[in-house]
N, C-alpha and C positions, 0 to 999 in steps of 0.2 A: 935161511932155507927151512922148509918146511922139518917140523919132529920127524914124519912118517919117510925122510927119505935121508935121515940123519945117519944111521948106524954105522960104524966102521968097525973093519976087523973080521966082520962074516964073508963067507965063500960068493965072490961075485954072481950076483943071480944072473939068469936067462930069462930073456923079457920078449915077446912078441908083440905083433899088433898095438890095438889099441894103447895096453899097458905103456906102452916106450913113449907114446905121445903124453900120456899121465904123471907119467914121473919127469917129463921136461916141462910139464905146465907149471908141477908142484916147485921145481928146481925154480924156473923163474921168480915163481912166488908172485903174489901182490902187483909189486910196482910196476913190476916189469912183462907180466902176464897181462897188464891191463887192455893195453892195445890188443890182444889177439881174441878175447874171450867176445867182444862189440860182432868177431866176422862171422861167428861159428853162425850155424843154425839151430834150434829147438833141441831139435834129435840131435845132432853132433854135439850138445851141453849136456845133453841127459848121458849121452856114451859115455862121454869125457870124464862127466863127473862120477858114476858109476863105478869105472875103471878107476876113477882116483880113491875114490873110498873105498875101495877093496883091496888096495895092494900090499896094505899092512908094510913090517920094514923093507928099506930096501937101503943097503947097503954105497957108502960112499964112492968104495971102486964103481959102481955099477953108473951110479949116475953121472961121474968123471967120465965113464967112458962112452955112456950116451951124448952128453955132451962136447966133447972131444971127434966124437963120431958127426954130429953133426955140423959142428965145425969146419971140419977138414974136408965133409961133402958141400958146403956151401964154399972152400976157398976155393977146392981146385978147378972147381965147376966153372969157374970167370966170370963171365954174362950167364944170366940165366932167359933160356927158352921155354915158355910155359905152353904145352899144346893139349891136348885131352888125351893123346897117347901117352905121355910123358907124367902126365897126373895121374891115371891108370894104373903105371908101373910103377909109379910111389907107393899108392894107396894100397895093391896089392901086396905090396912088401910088409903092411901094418894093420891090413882090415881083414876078417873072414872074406873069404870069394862073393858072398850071395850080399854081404853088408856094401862091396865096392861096386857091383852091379847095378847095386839100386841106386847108390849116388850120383855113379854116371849119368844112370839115364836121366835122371832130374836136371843134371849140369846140363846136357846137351837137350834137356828140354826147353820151354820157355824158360823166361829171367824171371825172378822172382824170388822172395827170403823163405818163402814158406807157400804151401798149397794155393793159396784165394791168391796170394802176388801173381803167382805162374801163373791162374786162370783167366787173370784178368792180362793178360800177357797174348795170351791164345787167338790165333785173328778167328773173330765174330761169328763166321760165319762154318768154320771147321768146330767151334765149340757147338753153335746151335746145331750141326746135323749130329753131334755127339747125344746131346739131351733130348732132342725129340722122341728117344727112344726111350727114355727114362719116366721114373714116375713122377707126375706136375709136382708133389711134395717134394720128390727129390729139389727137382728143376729150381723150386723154390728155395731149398734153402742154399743152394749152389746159388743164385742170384742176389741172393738176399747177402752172399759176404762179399762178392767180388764188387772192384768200382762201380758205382750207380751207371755213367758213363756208358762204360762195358755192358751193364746186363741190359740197359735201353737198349744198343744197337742186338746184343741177341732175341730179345722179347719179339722185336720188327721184325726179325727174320722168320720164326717162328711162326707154326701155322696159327689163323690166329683165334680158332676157338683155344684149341693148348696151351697161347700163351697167354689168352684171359683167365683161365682154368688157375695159371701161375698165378697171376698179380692177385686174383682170391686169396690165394693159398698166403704168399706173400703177408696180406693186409691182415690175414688171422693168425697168423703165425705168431706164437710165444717164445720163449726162449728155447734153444735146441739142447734137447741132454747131450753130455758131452761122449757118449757111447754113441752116441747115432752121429753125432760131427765127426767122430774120430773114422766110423764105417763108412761114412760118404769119403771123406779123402783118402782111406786106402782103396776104395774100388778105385777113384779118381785117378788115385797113384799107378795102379794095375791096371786098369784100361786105356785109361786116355790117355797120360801123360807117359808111358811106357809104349805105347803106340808112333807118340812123337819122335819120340827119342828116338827110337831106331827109325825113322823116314829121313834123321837128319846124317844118321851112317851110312851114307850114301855110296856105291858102289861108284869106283872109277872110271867103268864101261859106260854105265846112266850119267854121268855129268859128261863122260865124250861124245854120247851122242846126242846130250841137249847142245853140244859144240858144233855137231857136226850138220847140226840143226838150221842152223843159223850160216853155215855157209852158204854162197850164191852153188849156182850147180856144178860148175867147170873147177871149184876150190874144192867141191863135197867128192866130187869121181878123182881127183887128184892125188888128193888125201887116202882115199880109200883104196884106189888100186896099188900106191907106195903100201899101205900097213897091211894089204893084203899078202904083197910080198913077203914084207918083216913077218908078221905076224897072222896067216889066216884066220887062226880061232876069234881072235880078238876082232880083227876088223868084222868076222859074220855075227858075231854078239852086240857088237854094233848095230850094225845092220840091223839086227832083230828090235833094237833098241829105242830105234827113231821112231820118229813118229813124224812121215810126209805129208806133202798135198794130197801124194795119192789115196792114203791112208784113210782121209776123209769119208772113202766107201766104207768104211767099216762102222760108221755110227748110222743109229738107229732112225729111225723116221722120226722122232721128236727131235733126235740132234742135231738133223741137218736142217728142221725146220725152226730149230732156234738159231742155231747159225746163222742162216740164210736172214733170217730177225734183224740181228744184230750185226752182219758184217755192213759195212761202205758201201756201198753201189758198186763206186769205183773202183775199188780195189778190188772185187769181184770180178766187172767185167774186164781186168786188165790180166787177172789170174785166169782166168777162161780162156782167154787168147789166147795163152801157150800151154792150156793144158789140153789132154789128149780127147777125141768125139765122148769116149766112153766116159768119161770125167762129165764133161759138158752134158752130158744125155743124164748120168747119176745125180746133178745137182737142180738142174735144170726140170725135172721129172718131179720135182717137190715143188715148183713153183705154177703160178696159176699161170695160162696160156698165155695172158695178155702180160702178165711182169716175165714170164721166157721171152716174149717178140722182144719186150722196151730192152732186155739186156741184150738180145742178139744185134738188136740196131745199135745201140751204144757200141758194141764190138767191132760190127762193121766202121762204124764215123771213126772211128780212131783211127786206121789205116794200121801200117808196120809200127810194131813196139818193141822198144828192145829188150833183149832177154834179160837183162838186169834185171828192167822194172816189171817182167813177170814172174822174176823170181822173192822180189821184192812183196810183191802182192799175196804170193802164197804162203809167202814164209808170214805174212802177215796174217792172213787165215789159220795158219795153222799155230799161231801164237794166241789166237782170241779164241778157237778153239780149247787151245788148254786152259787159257782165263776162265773160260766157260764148264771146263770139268773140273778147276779148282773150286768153284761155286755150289758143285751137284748138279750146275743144271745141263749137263751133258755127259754122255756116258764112254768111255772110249774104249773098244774093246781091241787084243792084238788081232783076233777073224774070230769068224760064226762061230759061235756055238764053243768059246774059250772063256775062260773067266776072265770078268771085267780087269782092268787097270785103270783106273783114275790118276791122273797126272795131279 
């Protein structure tokens, strides 16, 4: 066992935080710490080891009973359940407040060991509308560490005098002081990847109404007039929450003209058939005279459709829809003149 945690006979010390994780590293020692030090990260080494060179003696009762304490919380415990709640309330038992915030948000960010792993983690296209705003130098040397793989598909995204402006930048680029590498990953860490993080702490109401999304319509009024009863607050936050077929009036004239781009024919004219004139009149009012007639005829030859498969078809509109605001290139608002929501 380490000298610095040898001492016996002084008044059992009082350990917080970090310290209790330092004086069980030291306790293992060597052999037996070896396995744990491979998982840590950068900053979780630099802590650790900080906190260990600072702790000067620490008394034998003290570390019997750290370890004795940890002991007895891993026997009674039985199976262990690991969840981010649960990690949470460890960590703040051991870390400053603002030091267990920030590691959170990184856990429930992208995977990755360290900054450039996470970015290269980040899907493509939520990274490039990130950097488009940034300076090409930045952008540069953000590209220039993450997977080559990775920053191809962002460069394509990219408008593309800005992302030749980058591959310059790129092709001249010398090595980066490590003051300017270290500035780029903290804004990184504080903008973007703390942005993530909480999109992933997703409210219970938002994940019942992507549920409630997805039912046909006679499942969706079922549900909703039952939780009305239980529950009114909840079921009209719902409500608020969804996002329908009808809903579609509420995007703008490039929306529903990319939309209209990219949906099926058929699935269009099958979701028209059961949607209401005003609907029909809303989407069809984007289209040139002669592709409105070709879809009212398609509508007509069809004859009776069942409501399934018009529910089928909306719900499928309104799933390409959001495919479509996950990309930027649709905008969704909850009504005029509210601030945007992008799904």
């Amino acid at each position: 066992m380490a000298q610095a945690v040898a001492t016996r006979g002084a008044a059992p010390r009082a350990l917080a935080g970090i310290d209790r994780a330092a004086v069980l590293m030291l306790a293992l020692g060597e052999e037996h710490g070896a396995s744990i030090w491979p998982q840590l990260d950068d900053d979780e080494i630099r802590a650790l080891s900080s906190a260990m060179s600072s702790l000067g003696p620490v008394d034998i009762e003290t570390v019997e009973g750290l370890l004795m304490q940890f002991v007895s919380n891993l026997s009674t415990a039985g199976a262990l359940m690991g969840t981010f709640d649960s990690t949470e309330r460890l960590l703040a038992r051991l870390l400053p407040k603002e030091r267990v915030g920030a590691i959170m948000e990184e856990i429930r960010g992208p995977a990755g060991r360290n900054m450039w792993e996470k970015l290269s983690n980040v899907q493509e296209a939520v990274l490039a509308n990130y950097l488009k705003n940034e300076y090409p130098q930045t952008v540069a040397v953000v590209l220039s560490k993450i997977r080559a793989e990775h920053s191809a598909r962002v460069l394509a995204i990219l408008p593309e005098d800005f992302a030749l402006d980058v591959v310059r930048r790129m092709l001249a680029m010398e090595a980066v002081q490590k003051d300017i590498l270290e500035r780029v990953e903290q804004t990184l860490r504080s903008e973007l990847m703390s942005n993530l993080s909480q999109t992933s702490r997703r409210d219970a109401h938002e994940q019942m109404a992507e549920i409630f999304n997805s039912f046909d319509r006679q499942t969706e009024t079922r549900f909703l007039t039952k939780l009305e009863e239980a529950s009114k607050d909840s079921a009209e936050r719902i409500k608020q929450l969804m996002f329908t077929f009808d809903d579609l009036q509420k995007l703008d004239a490039a929306g529903v003209q990319t939309l209209l781009r990219d949906a099926p024919r058929d699935k269009l004219a099958v979701a028209l058939k059961g949607a209401s004139q005003t609907m029909r009149d809303f989407l069809m009012g984007y289209m040139s005279s002669r592709a409105a007639k070709m879809l009212i005829d398609d509508m007509e030859a069809m004859g009776p459709v069942r409501l399934k498969d018009v529910d089928d078809a909306q719900s499928a509109l309104v799933g390409l829809t959001k495919d479509l605001a996950a990309k930027g290139e649709i905008r969704i608002s909850k009504s005029k003149g509210e601030d945007e929501l992008v799904y």
